[in-house]
N, C-alpha and C positions, 0 to 999 in steps of 0.2 A: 892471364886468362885467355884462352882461345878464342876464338869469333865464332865457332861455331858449338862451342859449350851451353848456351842458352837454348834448350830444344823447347820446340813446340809443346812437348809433352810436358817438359819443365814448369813449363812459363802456364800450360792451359791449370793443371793442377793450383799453381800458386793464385791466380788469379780465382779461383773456384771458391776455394779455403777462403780467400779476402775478401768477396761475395757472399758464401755465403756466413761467414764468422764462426764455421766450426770447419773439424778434421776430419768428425764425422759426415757429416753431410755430403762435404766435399767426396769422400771415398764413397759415399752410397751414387752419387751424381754418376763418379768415375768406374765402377765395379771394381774399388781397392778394398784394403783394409786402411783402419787409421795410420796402425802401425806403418803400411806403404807409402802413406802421401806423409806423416812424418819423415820419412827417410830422404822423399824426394823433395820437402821444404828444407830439408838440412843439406843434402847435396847441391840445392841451388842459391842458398846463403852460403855454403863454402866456395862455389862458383866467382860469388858478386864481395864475397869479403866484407858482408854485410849484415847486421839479423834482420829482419825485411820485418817478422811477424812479431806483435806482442802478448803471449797467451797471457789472459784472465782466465778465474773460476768457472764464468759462465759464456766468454765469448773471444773470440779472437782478433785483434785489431792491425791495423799497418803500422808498422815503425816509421818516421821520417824517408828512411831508404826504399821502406817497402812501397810507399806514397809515391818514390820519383820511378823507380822501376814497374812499375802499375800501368803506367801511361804508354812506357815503352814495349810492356807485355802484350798492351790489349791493341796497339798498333800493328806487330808483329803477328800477333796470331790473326787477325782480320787477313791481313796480306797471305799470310800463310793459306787461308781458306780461298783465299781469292785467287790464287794461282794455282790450286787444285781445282776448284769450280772449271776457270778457265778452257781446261783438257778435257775434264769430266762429264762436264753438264751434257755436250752433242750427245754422248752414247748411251744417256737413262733414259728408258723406256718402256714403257709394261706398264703394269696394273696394280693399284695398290690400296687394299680393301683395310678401310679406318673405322675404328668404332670410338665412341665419346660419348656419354653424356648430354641428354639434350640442353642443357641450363648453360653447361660449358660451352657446347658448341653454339648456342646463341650468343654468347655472351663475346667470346674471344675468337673463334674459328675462322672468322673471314680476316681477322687482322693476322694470324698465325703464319693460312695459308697465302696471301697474297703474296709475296715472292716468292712463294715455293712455284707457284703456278707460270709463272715468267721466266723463272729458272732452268724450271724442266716440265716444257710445253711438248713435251711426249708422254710423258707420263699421265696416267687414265684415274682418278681417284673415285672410288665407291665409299663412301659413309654413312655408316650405322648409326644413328643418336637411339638410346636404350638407355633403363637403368644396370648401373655397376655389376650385379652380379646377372645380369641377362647378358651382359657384355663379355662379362669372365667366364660363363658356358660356350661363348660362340666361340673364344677366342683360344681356349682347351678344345675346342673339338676341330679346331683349327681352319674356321671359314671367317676368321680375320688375321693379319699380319703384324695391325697395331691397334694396340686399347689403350685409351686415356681412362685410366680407374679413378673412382671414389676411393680413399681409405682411411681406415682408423690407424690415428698415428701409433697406437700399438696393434695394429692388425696385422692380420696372415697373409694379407693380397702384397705380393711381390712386383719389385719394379724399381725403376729409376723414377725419384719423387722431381717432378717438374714443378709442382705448384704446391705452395699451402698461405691461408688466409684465415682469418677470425671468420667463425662462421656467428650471426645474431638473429634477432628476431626480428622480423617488419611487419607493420599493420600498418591501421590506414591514418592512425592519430594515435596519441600517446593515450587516448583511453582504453586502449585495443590492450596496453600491457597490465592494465589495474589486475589487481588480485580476484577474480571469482568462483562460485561453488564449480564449474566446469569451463574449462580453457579451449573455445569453438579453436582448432586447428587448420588451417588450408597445408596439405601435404598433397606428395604423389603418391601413385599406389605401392602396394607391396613388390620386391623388397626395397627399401629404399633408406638409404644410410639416416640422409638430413629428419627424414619421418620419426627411426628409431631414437635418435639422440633428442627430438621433441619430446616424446612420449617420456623417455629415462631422463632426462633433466626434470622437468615437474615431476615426473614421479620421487623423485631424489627428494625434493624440498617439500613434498606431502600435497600436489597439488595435481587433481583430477581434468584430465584434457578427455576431448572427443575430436577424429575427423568429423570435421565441419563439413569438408569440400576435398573432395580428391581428385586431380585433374595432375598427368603427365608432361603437360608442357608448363613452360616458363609462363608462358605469357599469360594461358592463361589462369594459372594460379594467382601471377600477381595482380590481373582483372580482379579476382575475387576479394585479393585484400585489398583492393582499392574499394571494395563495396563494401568491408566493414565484415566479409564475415569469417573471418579468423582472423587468426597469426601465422607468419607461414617462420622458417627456418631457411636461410642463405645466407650464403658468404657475403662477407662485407661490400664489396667491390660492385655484386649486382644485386644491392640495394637501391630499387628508384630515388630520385631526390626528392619525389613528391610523397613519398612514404615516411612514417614516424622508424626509428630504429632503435631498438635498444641489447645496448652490447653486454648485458649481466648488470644493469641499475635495479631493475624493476622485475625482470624474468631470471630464470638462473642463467647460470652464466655456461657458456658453450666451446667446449674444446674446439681447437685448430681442425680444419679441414685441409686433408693432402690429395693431391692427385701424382697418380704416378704415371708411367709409360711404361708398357711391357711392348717386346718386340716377339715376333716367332723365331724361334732359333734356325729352320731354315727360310728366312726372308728374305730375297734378294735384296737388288743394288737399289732400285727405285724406293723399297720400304725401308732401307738403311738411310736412306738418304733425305726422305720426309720424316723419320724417326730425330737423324739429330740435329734437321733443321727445326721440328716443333721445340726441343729438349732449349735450343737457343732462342728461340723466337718468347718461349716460355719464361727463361730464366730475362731477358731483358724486358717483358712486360711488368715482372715481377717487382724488379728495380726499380723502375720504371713508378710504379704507384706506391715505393716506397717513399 
């Protein structure tokens, strides 16, 4: 085998697939197909003279080989980045106009962006926090570069999925989930993904909700479920700890929340380059709370 037969692009793919335990996934991360990052898992097992991957029905796992060659990937490919940083970083600079989510952007946005900001201390960042499809207007009419979206994991909103998480209920005590004739709700306003899948869950299971409380921010929403009056709908992750939570025991139970990344197809170097530092900043937080 050659020494320089392990390419980055090799090794970034394999490692993807091993994270996130499908082929799809991985191609959706990558803008392949499956069909492509199989080719390029099998070209880089003929490589190492090794099978690295073990597919299951439902998931994909490391072989022993793949396990030792794991370590030496994600070394290589850091290095790899780090010696491009190195040249690159002086000459980004310009403007680079983000839109997110305001629940998101409270929640994760200053740990995302903290070494971006160090990085490339030329670069000028404007961010939008809105909901998802006030976001997908601005970002079609093209007065953003990059949208962190809401989506339904069988939805129409395109992108590179960066995030998904159980999304549940929280109130303020476990009485908040008892069964009654009208289920007070704390939402945001219209349109709002987490709002709609409140309302069509209990409606699913024959049970009548009302907004309680509709308020756009995070915080304070979850003020009001701390006063007892609703239920509100969020991902697992930013659930208070002083809050009751209930994941499908008591309330129905609530499909996975995705976010994606869409870039503008003419985005400069500055919005390429906060684009796939969020996409890594994102997948290692993810791990991270696995």
């Amino acid at each position: 085998m050659s020494v320089d037969a392990l390419s980055p692009e090799l090794l970034r793919t394999f490692v993807l697939v091993a994270k996130t335990g499908s082929f799809t996934r991985a191609g959706e991360a990558l803008f392949r197909s499956q069909s492509a990052v199989s080719l390029q898992i099998r070209k880089l097992e003929e490589l190492v003279g090794e099978r690295l991957l073990r597919r299951n029905p439902r998931t994909v796992t490391l072989t022993p080989a793949g396990e030792r060659l794991m370590g030496y990937a994600t070394r290589i490919l850091d290095l790899h980045n780090e010696a491009l940083a190195a040249f690159r970083e002086a000459d980004v600079s310009g403007l680079v106009r983000l839109g997110m989510p305001e629940d998101f952007a409270t929640t994760y946005l200053s740990r995302a962006l903290a070494g971006f900001s160090t990085s490339y201390p030329d670069v000028q960042l404007e961010v939008t926090c809105d909901l998802t499809l006030n976001l997908l207007d601005r970002f079609r009419a093209g007065s953003l570069d990059i949208a962190l979206l809401k989506r339904e994991p069988t939805g129409a909103v395109e992108g590179q999925r960066v995030w998904a998480e159980p999304l549940v209920w929280v109130g303020a005590g476990p009485d908040a989930f008892e069964s009654r004739d009208v289920t007070p709700l704390v939402v945001s306003p219209e349109p709002c993904l987490y709002r709609r899948r409140a309302f069509e869950a209990l409606g699913a299971v024959g049970r009548h909700a009302r907004a309680a409380y509709v308020c756009a921010s995070l915080a304070g929403s979850l003020a009001a479920v701390r006063a007892g009056l609703g239920v509100a709908v969020l991902p697992e992750h930013m659930a208070p700890a002083d809050c009751a939570v209930d994941g499908g025991e008591r309330m129905p139970r609530l499909d996975d929340t995705e976010v994606v990344l869409q870039i503008a197809a003419d985005a400069g170097l500055p919005a390429r380059r906060l684009a796939d530092h969020l996409a890594r900043e994102f997948e290692a937080e993810g791990a991270r709370l696995e």
